[in-house]
C-alpha positions in Angstrom: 39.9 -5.9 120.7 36.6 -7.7 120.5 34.3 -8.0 124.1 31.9 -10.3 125.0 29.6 -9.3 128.2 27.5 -11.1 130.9 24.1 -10.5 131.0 23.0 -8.0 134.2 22.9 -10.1 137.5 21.4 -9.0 140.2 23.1 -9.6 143.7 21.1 -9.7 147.0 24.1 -8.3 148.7 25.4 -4.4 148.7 28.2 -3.5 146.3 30.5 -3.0 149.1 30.7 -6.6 150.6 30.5 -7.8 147.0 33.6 -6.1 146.3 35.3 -6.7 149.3 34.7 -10.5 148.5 36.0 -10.8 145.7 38.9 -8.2 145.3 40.5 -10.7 147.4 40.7 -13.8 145.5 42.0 -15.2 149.1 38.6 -15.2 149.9 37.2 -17.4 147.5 38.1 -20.4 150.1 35.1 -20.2 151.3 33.1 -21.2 147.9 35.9 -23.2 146.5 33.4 -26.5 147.3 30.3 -25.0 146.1 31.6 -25.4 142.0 31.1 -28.4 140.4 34.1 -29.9 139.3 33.0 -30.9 135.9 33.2 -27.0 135.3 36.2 -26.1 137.0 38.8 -27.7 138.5 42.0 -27.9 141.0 41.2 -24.3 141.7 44.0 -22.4 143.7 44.8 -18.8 144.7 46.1 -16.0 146.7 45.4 -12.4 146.9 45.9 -11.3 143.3 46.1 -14.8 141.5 44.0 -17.3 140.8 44.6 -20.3 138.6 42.1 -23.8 137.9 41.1 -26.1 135.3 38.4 -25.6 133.1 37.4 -29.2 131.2 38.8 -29.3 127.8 39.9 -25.8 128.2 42.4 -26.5 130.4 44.4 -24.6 133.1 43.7 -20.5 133.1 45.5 -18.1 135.1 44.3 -14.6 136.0 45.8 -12.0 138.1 44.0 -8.7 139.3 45.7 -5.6 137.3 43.5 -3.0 138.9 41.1 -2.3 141.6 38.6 0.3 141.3 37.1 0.3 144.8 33.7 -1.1 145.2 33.1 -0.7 141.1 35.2 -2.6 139.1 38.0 -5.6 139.5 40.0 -6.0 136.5 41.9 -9.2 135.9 44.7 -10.3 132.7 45.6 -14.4 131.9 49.1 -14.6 133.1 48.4 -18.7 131.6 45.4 -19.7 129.4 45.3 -21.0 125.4 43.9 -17.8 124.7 45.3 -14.3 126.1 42.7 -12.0 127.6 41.6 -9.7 129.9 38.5 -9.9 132.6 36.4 -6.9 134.3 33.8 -7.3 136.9 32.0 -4.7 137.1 29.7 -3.8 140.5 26.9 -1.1 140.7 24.6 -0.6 143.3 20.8 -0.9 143.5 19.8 -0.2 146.8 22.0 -0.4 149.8 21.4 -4.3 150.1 21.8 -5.4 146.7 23.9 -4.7 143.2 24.1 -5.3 140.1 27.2 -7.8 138.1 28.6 -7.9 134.9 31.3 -9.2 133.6 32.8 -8.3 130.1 36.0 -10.5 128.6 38.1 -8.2 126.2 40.4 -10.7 123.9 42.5 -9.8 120.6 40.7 -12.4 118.3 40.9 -12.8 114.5 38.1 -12.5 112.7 37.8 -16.1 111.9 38.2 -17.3 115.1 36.0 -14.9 116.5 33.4 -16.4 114.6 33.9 -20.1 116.0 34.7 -19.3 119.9 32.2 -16.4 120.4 29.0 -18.3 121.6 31.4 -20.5 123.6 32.9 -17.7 125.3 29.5 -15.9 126.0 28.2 -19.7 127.1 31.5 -19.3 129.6 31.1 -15.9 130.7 27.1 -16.4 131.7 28.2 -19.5 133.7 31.0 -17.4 135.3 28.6 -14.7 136.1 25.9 -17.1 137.6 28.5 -18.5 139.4 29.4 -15.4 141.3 25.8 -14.5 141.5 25.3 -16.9 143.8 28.0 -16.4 146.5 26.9 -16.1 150.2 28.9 -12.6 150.7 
């Protein structure tokens, strides 16, 4: 299995409400406007699930597998053009902030690795700025 991680972001909230936030995808509603929609689209989800459009990617589907409380949130595609799994993973750096990172593990041939690996770290950094930014 090959992995691709985020660079270390730093969070200006504690780990706890960081978690809390988003172990629940359910309360993603709240930032659901803030994404541009040239970089993700018709974004939908419930507790576990959450499924949207990523321009020409197209539609990805990721449901939490495991929940390791206030450290990591693992998620697995249930749809996407390429299987694989997601962790974020939350560390603390004082008791109002923490530190992100997310790491993508995907079973990729070696000649394919080659072409979609700086996409996929391209994706992942977005991704990770992304959740950077969140009001939690």
């Amino acid at each position: 299995m090959s992995k691709v991680e985020s660079n270390v972001k730093v969070v200006p909230f504690s780990q706890e409400r960081v978690y809390n936030k988003l172990s629940d995808l359910s309360n993603l509603e709240s930032v659901k406007n803030e994404i541009p929609a040239d970089k993700i689209q018709n974004m939908n989800f419930d507790q576990d699930t959450l499924t949207f459009n990523v321009p020409p990617v197209g539609e990805i589907t990721l449901k939490i597998i495991e929940r390791e409380p206030c450290k990591c949130i693992k998620f697995e595609t249930i749809r996407s053009p390429m299987p694989f799994n997601l962790w974020i993973q939350i560390a603390p750096v004082s008791e109002e902030e923490c530190k992100m990172r997310l790491t993508v593990g995907a079973d990729i041939n070696p000649f394919m690795k080659g072409m979609i690996r700086k996409p996929l770290q391209d994706g992942l950094e977005k991704m990770a700025g992304m959740l950077a930014m969140i009001r939690y």
